[in-house]
C-alpha positions, 0 to 999 in steps of 0.5 A: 858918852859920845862915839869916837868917830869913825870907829870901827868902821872900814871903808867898805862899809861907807860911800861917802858924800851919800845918804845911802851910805851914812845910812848903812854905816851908821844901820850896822854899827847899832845893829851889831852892837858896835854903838852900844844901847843909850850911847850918844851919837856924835853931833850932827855937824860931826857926822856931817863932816865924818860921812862928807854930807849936809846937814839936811842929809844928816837929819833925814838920815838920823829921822830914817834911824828913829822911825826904824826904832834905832835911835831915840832924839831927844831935843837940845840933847841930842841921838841915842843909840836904844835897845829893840824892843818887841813894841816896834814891831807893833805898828807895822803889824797894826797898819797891814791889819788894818789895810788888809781889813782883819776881822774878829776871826782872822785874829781868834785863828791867829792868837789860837795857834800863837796863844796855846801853844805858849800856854802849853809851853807855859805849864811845862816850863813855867818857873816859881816867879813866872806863877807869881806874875801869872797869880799877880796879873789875874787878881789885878784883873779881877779888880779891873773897874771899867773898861780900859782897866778890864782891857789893861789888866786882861793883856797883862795876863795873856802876855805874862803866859807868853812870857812865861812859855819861856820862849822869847819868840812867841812872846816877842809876837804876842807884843807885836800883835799886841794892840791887835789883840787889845782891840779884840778885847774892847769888842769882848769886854763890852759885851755883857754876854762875852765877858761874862761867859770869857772872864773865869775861864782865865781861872782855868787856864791858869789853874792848868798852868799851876798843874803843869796839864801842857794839853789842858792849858792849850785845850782852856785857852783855845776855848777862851779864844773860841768864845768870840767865834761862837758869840761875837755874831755876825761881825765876827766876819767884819773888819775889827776897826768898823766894828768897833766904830760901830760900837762907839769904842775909841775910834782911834783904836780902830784906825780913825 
């Protein structure tokens, strides 16, 4: 159902006849919840007509809301208000990775602060549905065939031990770096040596969460995590994306 135009609005909020200004208006009604998730916006000529712009400014208006994860077009339909979402955070944060030429260490330091802590968090608070994902999500894993699939499986489980820390903060950042921590997977699961050493320590840390052990949780993970430093090799200091060109792993994933 499509907003009553100009509701809840006060002129305050607006400049009409600017871009500016149908952006703010329009940025603090979804924000605050004023246009409610998966409600529709009004048409385009309406809204050209409510904030006194042309039609172009109206377009690149609701393009700009898009692009920031606030609306969803959807052609010969029309805009919809969506929901946030950890994922749009991701992009941005794989961008700076790539511009700042993260390597293999910058990313084992960082997921060590990030990830024990929401193991240790994980076996203090973990609930009876957040063991059975954790159960689920490692047997899945273990049938993993092939890379992508090992790769898949394995960020479902690091994510699930987030979600279950039951702190939404770290999980929301776990998904933020999420694609990060996926390429970094590529470069562990590839290598015989790596996978075989990494793989069962998943067991033990989820064994650690099960026992409610918060500092054996967070002492398993940042063991697991610490595998890459002590076998990676040299390019543990390279950028992750040249590395994984070099190693013929989806160039795409690496930025190319």
């Amino acid at each position: 159902m499509s907003i009553e135009i100009g509701a809840a609005l006060t002129p305050s909020m607006i400049t009409f006849g600017t871009k500016s200004g149908m952006l703010g208006a329009l940025e603090q009604q979804l924000v605050s919840g004023r246009i409610a998730p998966g409600q529709k916006l009004p048409s385009e000529r309406e809204l050209g007509i409510e904030y006194r712009v042309s039609r172009t400014v109206v377009r690149e208006t609701l393009s700009g809301l898009a692009d920031r994860g606030y609306i969803e077009i959807i052609p010969g339909r029309g805009s919809f208000a969506r929901p946030p979402e950890a994922s749009d955070l991701a992009q941005p944060m794989v961008r700076i990775a790539q511009q700042e030429g993260v390597t293999s260490r910058h990313l084992v330091d960082a997921r060590k602060v990030l990830e024990c802590a929401a193991a240790s968090a994980a076996a203090r608070s973990a609930t009876a549905e957040d063991v059975t994902a954790l159960d689920e999500a490692l047997a899945a894993h273990l049938r993993a065939d092939g890379l992508d699939q090992r790769v898949a499986t394995d960020i479902a489980f690091h994510r699930a031990i987030a979600r279950a820390s039951g702190n939404p903060v770290l999980e929301v950042m776990f998904t933020a770096i999420g694609e990060l921590v996926s390429d970094i997977m590529y470069r562990s699961h590839s290598d015989p040596q790596v996978h075989s050493a990494g793989d069962p320590m998943h067991g033990e840390i989820l064994a650690r969460i099960v026992a409610h052990d918060a500092d054996g949780a967070a002492d398993a993970m940042r063991r697991h995590l610490d595998l890459a430093l002590q076998l990676y090799g040299p390019d543990v200091d390279e950028p992750l994306r040249d590395v994984l060109r070099r190693r013929g792993i989806g160039a795409e994933r690496a930025g190319g």
